[in-house]
C-alpha positions as CSV (number, residue, x, y, z in Angstrom):
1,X,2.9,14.8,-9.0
2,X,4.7,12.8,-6.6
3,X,8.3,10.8,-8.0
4,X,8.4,7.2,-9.0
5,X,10.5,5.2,-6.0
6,X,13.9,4.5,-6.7
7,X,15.7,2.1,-4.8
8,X,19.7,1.8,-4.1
9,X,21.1,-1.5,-6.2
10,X,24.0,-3.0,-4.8
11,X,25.0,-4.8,-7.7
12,X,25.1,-1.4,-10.0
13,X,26.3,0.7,-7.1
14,X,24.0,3.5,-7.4
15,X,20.8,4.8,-7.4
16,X,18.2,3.7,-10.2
17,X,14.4,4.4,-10.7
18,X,12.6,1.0,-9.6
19,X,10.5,-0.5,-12.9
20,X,9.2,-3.7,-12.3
21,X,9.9,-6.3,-15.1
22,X,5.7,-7.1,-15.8
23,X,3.9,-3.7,-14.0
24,X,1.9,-4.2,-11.8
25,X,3.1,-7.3,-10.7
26,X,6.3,-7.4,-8.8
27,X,8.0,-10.7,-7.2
28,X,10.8,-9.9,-4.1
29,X,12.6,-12.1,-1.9
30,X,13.9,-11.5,1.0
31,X,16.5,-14.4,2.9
32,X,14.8,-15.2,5.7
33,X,15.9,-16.5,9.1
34,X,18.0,-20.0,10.1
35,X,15.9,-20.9,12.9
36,X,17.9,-22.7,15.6
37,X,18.0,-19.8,17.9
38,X,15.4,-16.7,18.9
39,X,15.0,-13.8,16.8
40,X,17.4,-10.9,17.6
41,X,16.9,-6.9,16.9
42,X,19.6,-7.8,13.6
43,X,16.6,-9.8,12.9
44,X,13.7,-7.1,13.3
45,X,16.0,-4.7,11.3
46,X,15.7,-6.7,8.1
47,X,12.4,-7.8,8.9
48,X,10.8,-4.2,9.3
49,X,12.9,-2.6,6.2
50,X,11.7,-5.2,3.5
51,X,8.0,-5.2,5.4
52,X,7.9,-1.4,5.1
53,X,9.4,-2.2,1.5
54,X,6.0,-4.4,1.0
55,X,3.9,-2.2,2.1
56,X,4.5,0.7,0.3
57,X,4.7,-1.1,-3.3
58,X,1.3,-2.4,-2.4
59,X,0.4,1.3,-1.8
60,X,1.5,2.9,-4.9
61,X,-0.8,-0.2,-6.4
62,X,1.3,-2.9,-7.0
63,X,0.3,-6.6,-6.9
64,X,3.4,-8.0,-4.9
65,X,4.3,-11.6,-5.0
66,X,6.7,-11.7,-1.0
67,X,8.5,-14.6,-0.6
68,X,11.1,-15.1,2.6
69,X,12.7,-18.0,3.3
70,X,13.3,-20.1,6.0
71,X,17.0,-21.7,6.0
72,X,16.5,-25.3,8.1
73,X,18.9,-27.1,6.7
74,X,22.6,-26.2,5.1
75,X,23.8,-23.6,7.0
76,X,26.7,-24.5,8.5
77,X,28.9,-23.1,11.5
78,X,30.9,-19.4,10.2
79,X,29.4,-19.8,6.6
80,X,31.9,-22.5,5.9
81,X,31.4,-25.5,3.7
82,X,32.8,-27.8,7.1
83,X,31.6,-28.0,10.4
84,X,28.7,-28.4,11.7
85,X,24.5,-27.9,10.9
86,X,23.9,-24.6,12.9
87,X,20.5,-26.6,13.8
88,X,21.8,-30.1,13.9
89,X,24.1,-28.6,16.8
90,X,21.4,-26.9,18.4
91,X,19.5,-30.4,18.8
92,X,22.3,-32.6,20.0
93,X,22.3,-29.9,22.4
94,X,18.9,-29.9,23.5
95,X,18.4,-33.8,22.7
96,X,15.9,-32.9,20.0
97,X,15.2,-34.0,16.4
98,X,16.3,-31.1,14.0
99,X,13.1,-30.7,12.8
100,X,11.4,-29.8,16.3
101,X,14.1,-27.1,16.8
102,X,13.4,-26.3,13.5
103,X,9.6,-26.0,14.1
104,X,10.4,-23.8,17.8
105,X,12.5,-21.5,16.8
106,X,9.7,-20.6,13.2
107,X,7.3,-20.5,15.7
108,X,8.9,-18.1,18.1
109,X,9.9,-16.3,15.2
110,X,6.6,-15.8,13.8
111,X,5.7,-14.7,17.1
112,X,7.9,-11.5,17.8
113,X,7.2,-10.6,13.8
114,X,3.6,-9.9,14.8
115,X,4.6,-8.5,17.7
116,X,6.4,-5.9,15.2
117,X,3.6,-5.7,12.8
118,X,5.3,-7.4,10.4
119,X,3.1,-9.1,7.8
120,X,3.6,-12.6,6.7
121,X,4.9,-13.2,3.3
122,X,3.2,-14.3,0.6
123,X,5.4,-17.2,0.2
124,X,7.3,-18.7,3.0
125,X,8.9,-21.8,1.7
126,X,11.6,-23.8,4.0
127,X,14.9,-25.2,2.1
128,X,14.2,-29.0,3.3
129,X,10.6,-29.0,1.2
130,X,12.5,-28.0,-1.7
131,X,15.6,-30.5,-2.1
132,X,14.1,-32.0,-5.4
133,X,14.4,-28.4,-7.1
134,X,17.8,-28.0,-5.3
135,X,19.1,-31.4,-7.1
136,X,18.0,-30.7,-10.4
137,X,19.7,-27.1,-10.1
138,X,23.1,-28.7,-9.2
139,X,22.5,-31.1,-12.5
140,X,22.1,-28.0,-14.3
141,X,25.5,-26.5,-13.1
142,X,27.0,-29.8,-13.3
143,X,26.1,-30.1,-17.0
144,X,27.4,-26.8,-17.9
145,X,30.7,-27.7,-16.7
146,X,30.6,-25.1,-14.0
147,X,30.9,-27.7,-11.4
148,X,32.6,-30.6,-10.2
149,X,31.9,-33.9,-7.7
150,X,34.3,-34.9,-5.3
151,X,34.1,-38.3,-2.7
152,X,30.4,-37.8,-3.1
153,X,30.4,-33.8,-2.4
154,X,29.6,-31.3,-5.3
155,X,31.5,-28.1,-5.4
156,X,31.0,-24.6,-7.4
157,X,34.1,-24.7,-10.0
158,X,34.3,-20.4,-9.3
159,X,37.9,-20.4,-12.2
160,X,35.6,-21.8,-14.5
161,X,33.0,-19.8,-14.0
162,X,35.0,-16.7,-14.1
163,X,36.5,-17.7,-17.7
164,X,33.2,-16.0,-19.0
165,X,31.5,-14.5,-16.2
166,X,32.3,-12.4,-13.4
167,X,32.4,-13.9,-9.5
168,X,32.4,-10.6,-7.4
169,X,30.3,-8.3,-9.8
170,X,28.0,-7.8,-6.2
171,X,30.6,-7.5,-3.4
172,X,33.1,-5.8,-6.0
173,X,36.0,-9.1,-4.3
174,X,37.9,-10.4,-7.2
175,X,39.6,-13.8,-7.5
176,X,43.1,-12.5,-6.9
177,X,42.0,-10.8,-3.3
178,X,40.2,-14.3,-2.8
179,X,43.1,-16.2,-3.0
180,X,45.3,-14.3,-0.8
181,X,42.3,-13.8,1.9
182,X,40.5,-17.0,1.8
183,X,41.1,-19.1,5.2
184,X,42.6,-22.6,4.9
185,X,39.7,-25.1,6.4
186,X,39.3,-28.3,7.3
187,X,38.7,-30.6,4.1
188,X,39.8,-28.1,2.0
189,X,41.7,-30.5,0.2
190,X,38.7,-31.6,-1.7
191,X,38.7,-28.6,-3.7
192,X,40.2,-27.2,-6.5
193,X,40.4,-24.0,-5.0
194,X,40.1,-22.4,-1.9
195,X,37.3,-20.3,-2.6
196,X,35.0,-22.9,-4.6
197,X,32.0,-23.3,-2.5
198,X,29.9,-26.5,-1.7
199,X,26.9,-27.5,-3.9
200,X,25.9,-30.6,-2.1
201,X,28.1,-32.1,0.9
202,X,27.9,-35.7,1.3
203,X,26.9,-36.5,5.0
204,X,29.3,-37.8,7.4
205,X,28.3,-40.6,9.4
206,X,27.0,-38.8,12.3
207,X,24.6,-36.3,10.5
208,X,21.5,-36.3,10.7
209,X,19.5,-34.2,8.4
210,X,20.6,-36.1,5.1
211,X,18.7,-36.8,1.7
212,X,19.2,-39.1,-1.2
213,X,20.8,-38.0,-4.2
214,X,22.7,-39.0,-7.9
215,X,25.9,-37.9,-6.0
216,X,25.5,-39.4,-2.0
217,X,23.2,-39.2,0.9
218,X,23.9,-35.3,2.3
219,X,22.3,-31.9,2.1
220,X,22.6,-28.9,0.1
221,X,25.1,-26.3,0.5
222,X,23.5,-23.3,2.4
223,X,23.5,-21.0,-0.9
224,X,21.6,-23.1,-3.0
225,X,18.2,-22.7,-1.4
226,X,17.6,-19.1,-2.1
227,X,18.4,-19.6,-6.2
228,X,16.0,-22.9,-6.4
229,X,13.3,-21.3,-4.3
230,X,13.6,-17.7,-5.6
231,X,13.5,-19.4,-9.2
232,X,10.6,-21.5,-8.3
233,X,8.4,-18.9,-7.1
234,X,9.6,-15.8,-8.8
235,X,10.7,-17.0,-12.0
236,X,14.7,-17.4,-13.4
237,X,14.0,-13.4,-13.5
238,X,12.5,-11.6,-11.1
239,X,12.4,-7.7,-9.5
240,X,14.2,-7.3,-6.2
241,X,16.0,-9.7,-4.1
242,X,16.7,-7.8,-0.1
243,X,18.4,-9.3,3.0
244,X,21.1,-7.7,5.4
245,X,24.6,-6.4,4.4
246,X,26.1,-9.1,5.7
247,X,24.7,-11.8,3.4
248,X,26.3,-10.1,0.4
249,X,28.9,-12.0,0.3
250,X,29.1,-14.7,0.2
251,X,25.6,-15.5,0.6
252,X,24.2,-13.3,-2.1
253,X,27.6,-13.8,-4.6
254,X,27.0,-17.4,-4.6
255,X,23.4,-16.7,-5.3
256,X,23.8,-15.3,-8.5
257,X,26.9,-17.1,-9.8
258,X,24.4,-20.1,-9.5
259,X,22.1,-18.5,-11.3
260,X,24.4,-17.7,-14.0
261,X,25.3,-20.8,-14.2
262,X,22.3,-22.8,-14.4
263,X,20.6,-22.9,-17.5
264,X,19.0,-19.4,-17.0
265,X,22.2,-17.6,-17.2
266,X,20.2,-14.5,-15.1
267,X,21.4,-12.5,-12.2
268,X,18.4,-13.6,-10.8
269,X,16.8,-10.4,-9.2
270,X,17.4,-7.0,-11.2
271,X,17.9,-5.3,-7.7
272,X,19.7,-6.1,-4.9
273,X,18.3,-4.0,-1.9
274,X,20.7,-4.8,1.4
275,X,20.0,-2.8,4.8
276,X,23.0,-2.3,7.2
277,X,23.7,-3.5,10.4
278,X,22.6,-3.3,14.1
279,X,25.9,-2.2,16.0
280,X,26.5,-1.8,20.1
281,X,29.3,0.9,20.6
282,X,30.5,0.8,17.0
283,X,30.5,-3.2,16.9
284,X,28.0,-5.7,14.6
285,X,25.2,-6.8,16.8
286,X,25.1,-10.5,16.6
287,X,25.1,-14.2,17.9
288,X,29.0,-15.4,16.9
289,X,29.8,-12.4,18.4
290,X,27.6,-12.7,21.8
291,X,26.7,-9.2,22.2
292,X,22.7,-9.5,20.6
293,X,19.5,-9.3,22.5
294,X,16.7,-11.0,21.9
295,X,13.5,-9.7,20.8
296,X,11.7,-11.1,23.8
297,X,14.8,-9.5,26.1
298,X,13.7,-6.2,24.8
299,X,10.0,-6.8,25.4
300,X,10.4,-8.1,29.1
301,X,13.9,-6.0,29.9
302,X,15.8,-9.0,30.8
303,X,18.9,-8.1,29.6
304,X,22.0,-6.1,31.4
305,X,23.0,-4.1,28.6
306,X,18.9,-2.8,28.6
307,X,17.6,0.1,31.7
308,X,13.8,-0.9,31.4
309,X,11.9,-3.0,28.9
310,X,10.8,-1.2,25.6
311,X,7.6,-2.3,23.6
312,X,7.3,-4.0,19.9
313,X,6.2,-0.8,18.2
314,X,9.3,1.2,19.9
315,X,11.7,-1.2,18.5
316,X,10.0,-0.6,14.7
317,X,10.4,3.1,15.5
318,X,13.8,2.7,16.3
319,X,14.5,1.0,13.6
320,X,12.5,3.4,11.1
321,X,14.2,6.0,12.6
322,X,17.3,5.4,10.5
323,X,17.7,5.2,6.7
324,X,18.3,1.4,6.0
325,X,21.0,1.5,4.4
326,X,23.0,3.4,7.5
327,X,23.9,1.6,10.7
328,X,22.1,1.6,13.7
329,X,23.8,2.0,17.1
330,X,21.6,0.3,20.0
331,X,21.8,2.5,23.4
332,X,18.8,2.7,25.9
333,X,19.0,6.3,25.2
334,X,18.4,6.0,22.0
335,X,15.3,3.8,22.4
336,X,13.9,6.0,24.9
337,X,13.7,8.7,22.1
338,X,12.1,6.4,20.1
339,X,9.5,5.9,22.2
340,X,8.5,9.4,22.6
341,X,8.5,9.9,18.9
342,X,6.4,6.8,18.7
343,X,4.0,8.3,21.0
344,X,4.0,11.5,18.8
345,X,2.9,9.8,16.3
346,X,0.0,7.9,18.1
347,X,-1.1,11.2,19.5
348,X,-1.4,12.5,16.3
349,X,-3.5,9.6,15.2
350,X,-6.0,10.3,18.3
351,X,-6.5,14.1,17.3
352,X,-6.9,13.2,13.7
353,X,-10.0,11.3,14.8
354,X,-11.8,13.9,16.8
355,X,-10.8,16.5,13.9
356,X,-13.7,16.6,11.6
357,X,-14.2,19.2,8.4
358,X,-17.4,21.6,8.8
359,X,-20.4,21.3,6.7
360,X,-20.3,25.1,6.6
361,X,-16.8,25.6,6.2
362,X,-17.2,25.8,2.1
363,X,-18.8,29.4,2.5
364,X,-15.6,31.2,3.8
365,X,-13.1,32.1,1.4
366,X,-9.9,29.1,2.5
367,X,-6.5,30.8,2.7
368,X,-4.9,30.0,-0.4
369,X,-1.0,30.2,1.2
370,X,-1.5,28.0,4.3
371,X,-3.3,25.5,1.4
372,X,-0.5,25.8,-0.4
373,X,1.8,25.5,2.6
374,X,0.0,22.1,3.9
375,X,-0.2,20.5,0.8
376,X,3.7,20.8,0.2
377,X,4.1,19.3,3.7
378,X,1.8,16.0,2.9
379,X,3.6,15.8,-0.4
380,X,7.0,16.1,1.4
381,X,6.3,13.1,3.4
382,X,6.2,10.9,0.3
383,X,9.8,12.2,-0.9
384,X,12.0,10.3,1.8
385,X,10.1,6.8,0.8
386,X,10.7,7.7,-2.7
387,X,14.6,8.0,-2.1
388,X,15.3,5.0,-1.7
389,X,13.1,3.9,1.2
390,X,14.4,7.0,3.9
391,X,12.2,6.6,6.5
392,X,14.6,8.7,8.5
393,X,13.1,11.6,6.5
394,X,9.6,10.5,6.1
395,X,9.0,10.6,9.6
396,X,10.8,13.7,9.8
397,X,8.3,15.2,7.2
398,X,5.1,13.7,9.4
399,X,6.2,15.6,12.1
400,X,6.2,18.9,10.4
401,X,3.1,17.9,9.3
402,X,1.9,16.5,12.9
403,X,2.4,20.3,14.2
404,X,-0.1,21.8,11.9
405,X,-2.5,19.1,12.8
406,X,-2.1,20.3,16.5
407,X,-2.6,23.5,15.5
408,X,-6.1,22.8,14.0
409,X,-6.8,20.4,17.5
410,X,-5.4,23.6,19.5
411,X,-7.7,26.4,17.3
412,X,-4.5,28.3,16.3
413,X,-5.6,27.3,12.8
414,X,-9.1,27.6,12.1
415,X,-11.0,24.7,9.9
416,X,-12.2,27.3,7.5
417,X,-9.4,28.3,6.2
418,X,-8.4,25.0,4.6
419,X,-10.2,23.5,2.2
420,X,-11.8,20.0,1.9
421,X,-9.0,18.6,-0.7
422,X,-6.4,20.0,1.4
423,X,-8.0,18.7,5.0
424,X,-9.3,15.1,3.4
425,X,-4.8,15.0,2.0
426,X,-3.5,15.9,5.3
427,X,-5.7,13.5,7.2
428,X,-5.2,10.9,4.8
429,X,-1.2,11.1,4.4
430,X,-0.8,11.4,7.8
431,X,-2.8,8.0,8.3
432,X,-2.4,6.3,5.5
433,X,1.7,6.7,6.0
434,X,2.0,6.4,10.0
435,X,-0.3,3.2,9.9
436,X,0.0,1.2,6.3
437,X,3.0,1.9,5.1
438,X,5.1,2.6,8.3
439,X,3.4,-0.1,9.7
440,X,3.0,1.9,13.7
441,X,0.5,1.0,15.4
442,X,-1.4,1.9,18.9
443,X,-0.4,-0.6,21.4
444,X,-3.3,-1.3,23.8
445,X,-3.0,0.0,27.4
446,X,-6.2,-2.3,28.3
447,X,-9.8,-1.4,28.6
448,X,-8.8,1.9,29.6
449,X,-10.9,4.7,27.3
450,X,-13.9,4.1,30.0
451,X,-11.6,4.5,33.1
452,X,-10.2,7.4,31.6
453,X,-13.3,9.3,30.7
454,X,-14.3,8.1,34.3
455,X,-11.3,10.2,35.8
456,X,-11.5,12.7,34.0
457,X,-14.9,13.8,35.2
458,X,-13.0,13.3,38.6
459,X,-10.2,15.9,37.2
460,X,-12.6,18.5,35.9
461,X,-14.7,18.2,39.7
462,X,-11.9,18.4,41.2
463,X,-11.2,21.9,39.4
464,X,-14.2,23.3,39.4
465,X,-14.1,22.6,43.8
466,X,-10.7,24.2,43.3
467,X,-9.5,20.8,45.6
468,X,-5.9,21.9,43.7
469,X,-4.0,18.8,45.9
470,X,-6.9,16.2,44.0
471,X,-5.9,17.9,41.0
472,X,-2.0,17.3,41.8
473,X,-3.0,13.9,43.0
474,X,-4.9,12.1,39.6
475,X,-2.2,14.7,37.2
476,X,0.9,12.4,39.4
477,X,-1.0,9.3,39.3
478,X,-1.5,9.8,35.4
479,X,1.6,10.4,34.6
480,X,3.1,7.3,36.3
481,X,0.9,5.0,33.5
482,X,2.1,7.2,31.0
483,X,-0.7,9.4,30.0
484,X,-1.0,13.2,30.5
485,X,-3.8,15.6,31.2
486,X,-4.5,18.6,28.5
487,X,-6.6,21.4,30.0
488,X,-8.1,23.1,26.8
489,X,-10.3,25.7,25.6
490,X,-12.3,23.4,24.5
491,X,-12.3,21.3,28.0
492,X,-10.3,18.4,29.4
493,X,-8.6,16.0,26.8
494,X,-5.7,13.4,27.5
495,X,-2.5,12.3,25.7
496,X,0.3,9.9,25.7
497,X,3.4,11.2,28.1
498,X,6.0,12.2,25.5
């Protein structure tokens, strides 16, 4: 009997068996992307983890209510509560109205997630249709004294809040260590204290993306959004709340201080899933620190630190590859293993469909310690998802299995010795896993199963006329498009190069 998931919780620190509140539904947000700039492989990390996150509590039978944001408003420059709108400086820069940056950047985004085979949400709402939910949550804080308005700006009273409560419970920070750490910033003065973060910020002359309110014409504060939509969507209490290590704080803090706050004095989510960072040599992959790459970089190549271009389902390898909750270090030699276990994988998929169980096969006697054997193996495959989401070891586990399935392809194992239940669970964990739940996927070389069949009738002429430099010639010529020639027992088959 396979072992309930459990699922690493930030906010408790450990490992804890994952029970959703109202079985089988389950509701799980995920922070989305602030669209005013393509879609990075920091970006595709999150994206994958929580996808593959989706897919398999739809496979164990869950009905799973996604919903990811999209920040396109509030998010200003370093996190702060000054500066400027991270889009709002993309379009002076590009003489555009926010909202067609905005509108680019989803789009382009959208894009390289199906590229990646990453479903769509359920639910993808976008912070500037939800400003009316985002006021009334601010009222809500406001009235429970947890807050305070300044020259038109509302700011998060965090002293008060701790009286009772306790800011840091996620990211383990307390106040003191915020006092002596927190930067001095521009307008600071406004505050009571130097960590109190902004609710609403009234809107300076100059910016653009503005909205009425009881307090001034501004915007919400960047942290706000994910509490008023999550609460909207999910409820004031909902299952599991993901997005990327570095969102835990502040990001994720503020989140559920607000919540507290408000009038459903919740955490909000009962688990906080966080996967870990993309690094290049031992450093944070990303845009303030101009060493990322762009999805579309990695597709085409176009990108110094990249040898030769590396395609979408690669990249979700590589990604799966690691256990999400360990760093990732980019290298082209590192994606260049990826691509040949990605190919494993696919080549598996191919002998699995030419691998069917005799009608006759019931009349021998199966061998009762290889059953035994395979069965452990499919079973295995399912223990790395149910530790907390390893796909590390799951695909580990799929290639133990993959080498018995060659065997069967190859005739070192004969059909007859397994039995039906045992062939049908192989078959389907390997495909079920590899394609649903890991999300892989065969990337099409173009219309190429006629050619193929066509040239390997040349091939197996060739060989029979013993022309051995024709047979060098089409084996060379192969290669180079990536596909290899298996001469068999059981005649001529092809397979991706690994």
């Amino acid at each position: 009997m396979q072992q309930k998931l459990n699922l690493y919780n930030t906010l408790t620190r450990k490992k804890e068996e994952f029970e959703p509140l109202h079985a089988p539904l389950v509701g799980m947000y995920v922070c989305g992307p602030t669209v005013y700039g393509e879609p990075h492989l920091g970006h595709a990390r999150s994206a994958v983890t929580f996808d593959v996150l989706y897919r398999y509590l739809k496979y164990q039978g869950y009905k799973v209510r996604y919903v990811r944001n999209i920040t396109d408003v509030g998010h200003l420059e370093n996190d702060a509560d000054e500066g400027e709108d991270k889009i709002q400086k993309r379009a002076k820069l590009e003489h555009l109205e926010p909202m067609e940056v905005v509108n680019h950047y989803t789009n382009i985004y959208h894009n390289e997630m199906q590229k990646l085979n990453v479903l769509q949400p359920d639910i993808e709402p976008r912070a500037s249709g939800h400003i009316i939910e985002q006021i009334a949550l601010i009222q809500e804080i406001l009235d429970n004294g947890l807050a305070y308005v300044v020259n038109g700006s509302v700011y998060f009273d965090v002293l008060a809040y701790n009286k009772d409560r306790k800011y840091g419970k996620l990211s383990g920070r307390n106040i003191e260590d915020l006092i002596g750490n927190t930067r001095t910033l521009e307008g600071q003065d406004e505050k009571r204290a130097p960590f109190d973060f902004a609710l609403w910020k009234k809107a300076s002359p100059s910016h653009i993306m503005r909205w009425p309110s009881p307090w001034s014409d501004g915007f919400p504060g960047w942290h706000l959004e994910c509490s008023a939509m999550s609460r909207k969507y999910l409820g004031t209490s909902f299952d599991i709340h993901g997005g990327g290590l570095d969102l835990m704080f502040p990001h994720h803090e503020c989140e559920i201080a607000q919540n507290q706050a408000s009038c459903d004095h919740s955490d909000g989510a009962r688990y906080w899933v966080h996967n870990n960072m993309i690094t290049v040599n031992g450093q944070k992959m990303g845009k303030s620190l101009g060493n990322f790459i762009n999805l579309s970089e990695l597709f085409s190549g176009n990108h110094e630190m990249l040898e030769q271009a590396y395609s979408p389902m690669t990249i979700r390898f590589f990604i799966l590859q690691a256990h999400y909750r360990s760093t990732l270090d980019f290298s082209n030699e590192a994606l260049q293993a990826a691509r040949k276990g990605y190919t494993k994988l696919m080549n598996g998929l191919r002998v699995l469909k030419k691998l069917e169980y005799p009608k006759d096969a019931t009349a021998v006697e199966p061998d009762a310690k290889l059953n035994e054997e395979l069965q452990k193996l499919a079973q295995d495959c399912f223990r790395g998802l149910n530790d907390d989401l390893n796909t590390a070891k799951t695909i580990a586990s799929l290639f133990n299995l993959l080498k018995k399935i060659n065997s069967l392809h190859l005739g070192q194992i004969k059909m007859e010795q397994l039995s039906r239940g045992t062939f049908d669970l192989m078959r389907d964990t390997f495909q079920e896993l590899v394609l649903h739940v890991l999300g892989l996927q065969e990337e099409s070389i173009g219309d190429m199963d006629e050619v193929l069949n066509l040239v390997l009738g040349f091939y197996k002429e060739a060989k029979e006329q013993k022309a051995y430099d024709k047979v060098d010639t089409i084996r060379a010529e192969l290669k180079k498009q990536g596909i290899a020639i298996k001469d068999m027992k059981t005649g001529i088959d092809w397979a991706y190069e690994e």
